[in-house]
Structures are given as C-alpha cells and as structure tokens.
N, C-alpha and C positions, 0 to 999 in steps of 0.2 A: 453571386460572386464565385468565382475559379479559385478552392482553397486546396492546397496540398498538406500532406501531415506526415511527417517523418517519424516512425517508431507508432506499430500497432498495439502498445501494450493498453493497460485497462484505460489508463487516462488519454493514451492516444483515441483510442473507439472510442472514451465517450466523447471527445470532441468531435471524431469523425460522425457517428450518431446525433448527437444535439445540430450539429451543419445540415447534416442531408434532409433531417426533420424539418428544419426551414427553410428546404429549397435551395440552400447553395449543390454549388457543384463540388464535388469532394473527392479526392483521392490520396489514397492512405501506399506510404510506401513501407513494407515490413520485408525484413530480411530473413526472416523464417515464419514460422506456420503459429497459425493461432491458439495457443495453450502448450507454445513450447517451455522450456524448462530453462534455458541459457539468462533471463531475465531477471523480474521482480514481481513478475505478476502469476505466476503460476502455485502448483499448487492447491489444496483441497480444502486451506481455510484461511481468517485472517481476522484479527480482534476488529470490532467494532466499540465503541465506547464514549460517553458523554465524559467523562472523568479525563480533562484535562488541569494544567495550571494557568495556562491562559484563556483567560474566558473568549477570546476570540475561535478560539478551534470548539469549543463544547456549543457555541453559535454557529458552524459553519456544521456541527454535527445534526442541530436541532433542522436546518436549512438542508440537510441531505437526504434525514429521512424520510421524507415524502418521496424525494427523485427516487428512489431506491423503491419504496413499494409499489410507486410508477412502474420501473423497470418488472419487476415482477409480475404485475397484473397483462404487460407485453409478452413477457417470454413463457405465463402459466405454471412458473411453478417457484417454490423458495427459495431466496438469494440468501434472507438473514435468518439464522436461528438466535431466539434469545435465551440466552445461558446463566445470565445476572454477570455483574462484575466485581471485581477486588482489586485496589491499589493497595500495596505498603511501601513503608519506606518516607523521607522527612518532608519529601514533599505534599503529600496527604491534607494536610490542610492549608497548603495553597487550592489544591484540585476544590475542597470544600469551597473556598470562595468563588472562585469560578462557577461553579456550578449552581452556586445560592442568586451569583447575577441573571442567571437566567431561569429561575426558578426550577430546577432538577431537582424533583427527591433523592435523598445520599442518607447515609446513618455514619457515624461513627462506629467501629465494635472492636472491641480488644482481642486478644488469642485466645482465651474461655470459649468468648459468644460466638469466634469462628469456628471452634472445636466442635461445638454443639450441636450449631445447624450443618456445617460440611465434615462428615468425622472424617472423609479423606483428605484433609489440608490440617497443616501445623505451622501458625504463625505466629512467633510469640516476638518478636521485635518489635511490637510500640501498635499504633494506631493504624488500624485499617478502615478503607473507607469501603463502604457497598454502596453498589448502584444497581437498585434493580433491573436496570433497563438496556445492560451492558450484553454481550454477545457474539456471534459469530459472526462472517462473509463467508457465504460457499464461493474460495477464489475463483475456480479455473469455472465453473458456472457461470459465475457474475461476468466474468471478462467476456466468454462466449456470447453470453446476450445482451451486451453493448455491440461486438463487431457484430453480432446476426441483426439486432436492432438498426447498426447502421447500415448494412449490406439492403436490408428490407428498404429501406427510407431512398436509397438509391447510392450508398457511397459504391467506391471503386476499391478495393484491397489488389494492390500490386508487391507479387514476390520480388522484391528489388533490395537490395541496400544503396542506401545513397552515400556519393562519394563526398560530393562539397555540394557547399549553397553557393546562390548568388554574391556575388561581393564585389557587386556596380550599381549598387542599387535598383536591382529589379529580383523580386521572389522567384528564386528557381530550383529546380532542385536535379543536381547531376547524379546519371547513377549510369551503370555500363551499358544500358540500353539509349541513352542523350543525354538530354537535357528538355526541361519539362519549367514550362515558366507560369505563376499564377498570379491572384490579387494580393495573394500572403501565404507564407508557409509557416504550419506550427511545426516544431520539432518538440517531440514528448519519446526520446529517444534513451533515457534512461543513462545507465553506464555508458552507453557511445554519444551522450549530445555533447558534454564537451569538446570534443575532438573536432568533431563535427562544424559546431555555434563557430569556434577559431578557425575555419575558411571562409569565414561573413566575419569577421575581428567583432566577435562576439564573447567576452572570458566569462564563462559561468563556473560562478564558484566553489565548484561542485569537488567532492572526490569519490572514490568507487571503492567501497571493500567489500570481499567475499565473507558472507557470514554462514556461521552451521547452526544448523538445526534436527532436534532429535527426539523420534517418537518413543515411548512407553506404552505400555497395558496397565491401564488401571481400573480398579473394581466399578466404577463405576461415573459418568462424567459430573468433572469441577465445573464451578464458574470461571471464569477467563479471571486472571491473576497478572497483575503487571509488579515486575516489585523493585523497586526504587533506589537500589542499592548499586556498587560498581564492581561490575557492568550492570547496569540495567538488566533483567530476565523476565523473562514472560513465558508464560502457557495454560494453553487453551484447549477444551474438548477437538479431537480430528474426527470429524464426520464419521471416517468410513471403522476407526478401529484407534481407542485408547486417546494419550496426552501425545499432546505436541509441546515442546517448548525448545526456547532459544536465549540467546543473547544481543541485545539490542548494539549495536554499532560497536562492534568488540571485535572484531577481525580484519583482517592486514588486509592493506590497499592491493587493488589485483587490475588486471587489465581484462574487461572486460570480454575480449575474443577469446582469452584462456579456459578452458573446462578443467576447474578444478576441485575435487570433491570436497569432502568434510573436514576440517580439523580435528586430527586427534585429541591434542590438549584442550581444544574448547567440548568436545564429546564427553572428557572425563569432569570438565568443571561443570557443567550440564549435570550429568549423572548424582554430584555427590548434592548440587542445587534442588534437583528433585526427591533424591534420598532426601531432604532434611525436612521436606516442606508438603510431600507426599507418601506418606508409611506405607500406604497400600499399594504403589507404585512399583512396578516389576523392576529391581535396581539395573536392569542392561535396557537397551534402549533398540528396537526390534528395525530399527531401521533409524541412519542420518543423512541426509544431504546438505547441499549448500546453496545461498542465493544471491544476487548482487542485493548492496542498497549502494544508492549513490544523495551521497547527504551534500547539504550544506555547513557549515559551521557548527551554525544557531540550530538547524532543524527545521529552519522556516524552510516554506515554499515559494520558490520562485517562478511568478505566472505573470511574465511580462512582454511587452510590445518594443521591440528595436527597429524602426521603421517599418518593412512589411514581412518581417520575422516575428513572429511569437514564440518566446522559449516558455515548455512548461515539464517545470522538471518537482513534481511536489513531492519531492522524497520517501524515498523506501524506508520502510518502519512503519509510518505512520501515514500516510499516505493514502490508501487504499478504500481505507474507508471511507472517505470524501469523492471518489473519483464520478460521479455523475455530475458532484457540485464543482469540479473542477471542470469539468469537461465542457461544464454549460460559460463557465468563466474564459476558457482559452476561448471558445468558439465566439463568445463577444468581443473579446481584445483582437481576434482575427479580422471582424467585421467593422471594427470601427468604434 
C-alpha cells in the first residue's frame, strides 16, 4: 500500500518505520529537521514507567518493552536506561492495583524508608510506591533511530509542511509543492493536527499548551519521581548533566507556530518543588526551556481510523514511552 504520514515526530517514525518494514510504500511529510526543538519529541530524556492507575497503560507498557529493545539491538546502542521509579501522591494505590493485574513487582515505602535508600529525595506526604523497573528514554536518540530505522526499511522523509487533506474522500495530502494522493494518510502531527484533521471535518479534541521545564546539579542521580499532587511534577536523571524536572499539563494554551520560551512563574514554582523534595539539589536551575504537549481531556490517546485518514495523536506527557507500540497500532489501522 501507498501510505503517507503527516508529522515526523517519534510516533510519526514509528509508524513510518513499522510500514516500510512490511513493505508498504511510505512517505512521511515533516516541516522541519529530525531532532528539532519546536515539538514534543525532542530533547535528552523522557520517564519510562509500569506505574500507572489504569492497568491498561502498565499493559501497553509490558507490550512495549520488547519493541523498544528490538529498536536497540537495530540501532546498537541504549535507548532505555533503568533508574528504578517513585510515585507519590493519593493516587498511589490505584497504580498498586494496576500493577498487581498484571503481576509487576511495587513495594509500598513511607518517607523514613525513602530517606534511607535515596538520601538525596525527601518525601514525607503519605505513601510512595517503588517500581523497580522504572527509568529513562534517551529522547532525541530514540526518535533518531525510529526515522533511520524507517529511512533503512525504505521510507521517504519529505521537508514539507502540509496545508490540507483530502476532504472528498480520497487520502491526499496538499503541501506547496501539490498534491500527493495515497491508500491512507496518518497524521501524527502533534500541536498542528488539529488545525490540520478540520480540512478533512475531522474535530480532534485536542488542545496545545506550552509547558517549562528546568534542569538542576545534583550530587548525584534520583530514581525518576512522578508526584501526584496539583500540578502534577516530575523529575528525572538528564543524561548528559544533573535533574530535569517539570510540570505535567500546567501551562497556557499557545499556538503551536509560536517560539516561546520558559515561563517565569512556573521556573520559580519548579525551584521551590525541587528545593523541598531535593536538599542536595543546586536551588537555581542551570538551564530552562519549554515544549508543546497537546492533550486530550482524559489524557487518553487518540489512535483512530476516519475512513482513509488515521489520526494519531497519543498525547504529550505520557506518550513517549509507548511510541514503537503506537506506531506498530497506527500502521495497522492504516492498512486495514
């Protein structure tokens, strides 16, 4: 089959990847360069983790990792590092159920027993769960060896942006070089598929905010920390030098063409989140930037078929970790 794919970001490649492996014919349109910064997929890392509340997502994690050390044993070198993981916060023994259906070892441990084993973390708000098995994504890695995986396999990467789709029912995709017609088109276009999906009267019920995010030096690398409180915050070992952490879906809706940088007031509520919860933690934050998420509601993800359109938009935040098992999903719903 003749498949086109709108938006190169990670879960764009893996569908263009999991296609060309089977022999479709594939071509991926992206409007800027692979491991650019204007997205959701960029970047040096990204939580990996069994510890959800719905046991459907710590199933689609158990279902990922294998594609994932697949991907690695292709590209020769490591996607995942494992770090162990930490939730706090009420929802905690949801995640334990979750995680008991599909038989994942977890511990329960109070703020003592975290003290103990991580003397750089200070959690005294209630129940924390550990999963030993929790960890990093080397993003901009992982993303690069999905497109080189699919580039190898034989897809097509075209610098284009697309204007509109089809909307006579035939798969096509306009950009200022024509019009380009195929068997289906996925759009995994990120902040711009909305706009997009409504030239095919397609409403994805998406919205786009710009979120900040802000590194620290600390003595020495945490286990990845999600913590369940509002806003939502998280942080994680960054590869290359000290904590990354942020705020989960806590910043103003933005329009996606916009380059706009960090938020000041979420930089300061960041700072005093980490002052409280990391002592050994340099209190200024050596670097911040900012990145789309484009959510839905719920948070679920949207990986569906509109006659020979497939939207796949499986949300920023969480997202990322799934994306080979996403990708092998869109490129089914493409084919039928």
């Amino acid at each position: 089959m003749k498949i086109g794919i709108v938006g190169a970001g990670v879960v764009g490649s893996a569908a263009a990847r999991s296609l060309a492996r089977s022999g479709h014919d594939v071509t991926v349109f992206e409007q800027f360069e692979i491991g650019h910064t204007r997205g959701s997929s960029h970047g040096e890392s990204r939580i990996y983790r069994y510890s959800y509340p719905d046991e459907r997502y710590v199933g689609m994690m158990v279902e990922a990792m294998p594609l994932w050390r697949e991907l690695e044993e292709e590209c020769g070198e490591a996607l995942l590092i494992k770090t162990e993981g930490l939730d706090t916060g009420k929802p905690v023994h949801d995640h334990a159920a979750a995680l008991e259906v599909h038989g994942i070892e977890f511990e329960i441990l109070d703020g003592d027993q975290v003290a103990r084993r991580w003397p750089m973390l200070r959690l005294d708000g209630g129940d924390v769960l550990y999963q030993k098995d929790g960890g990093i994504v080397r993003a901009e890695p992982a993303w690069r060896a999905l497109a080189d995986g699919a580039t190898a396999a034989g897809a097509r990467f075209v610098r284009a942006r697309a204007a509109s789709l089809g909307n006579d029912g035939r798969a096509t995709v306009v950009t200022s070089e024509g019009e380009t017609g195929f068997d289906s088109v996925i759009v995994t276009a990120g902040g711009w598929a909305r706009d997009l999906l409504l030239t095919c009267d397609i409403d994805l019920p998406t919205r786009t905010t710009r979120e900040t995010i802000a590194f620290f030096d600390i003595d020495r690398p945490p286990p990845t920390l999600v913590d369940w409180a509002e806003p939502t915050a998280y942080a994680l070992p960054n590869p290359s030098r000290g904590l990354k952490a942020g705020e989960h879906i806590a910043g103003p809706l933005t329009d996606p063409d916009e380059e706009v940088g960090p938020n000041p007031a979420a930089v300061e509520r960041l700072k005093q989140w980490v002052a409280e919860r990391y002592p050994t933690a340099t209190p200024e934050p050596w670097h911040a930037e900012s990145c789309l998420y484009t959510n839905t509601a719920d948070e679920h993800f949207v990986l569906e078929r509109h006659g020979d359109i497939v939207v796949g938009s499986p949300c920023s935040g969480h997202g990322f970790k799934f994306a080979p098992l996403n990708g092998e999903r869109l490129a089914d719903l493409a084919t039928g």
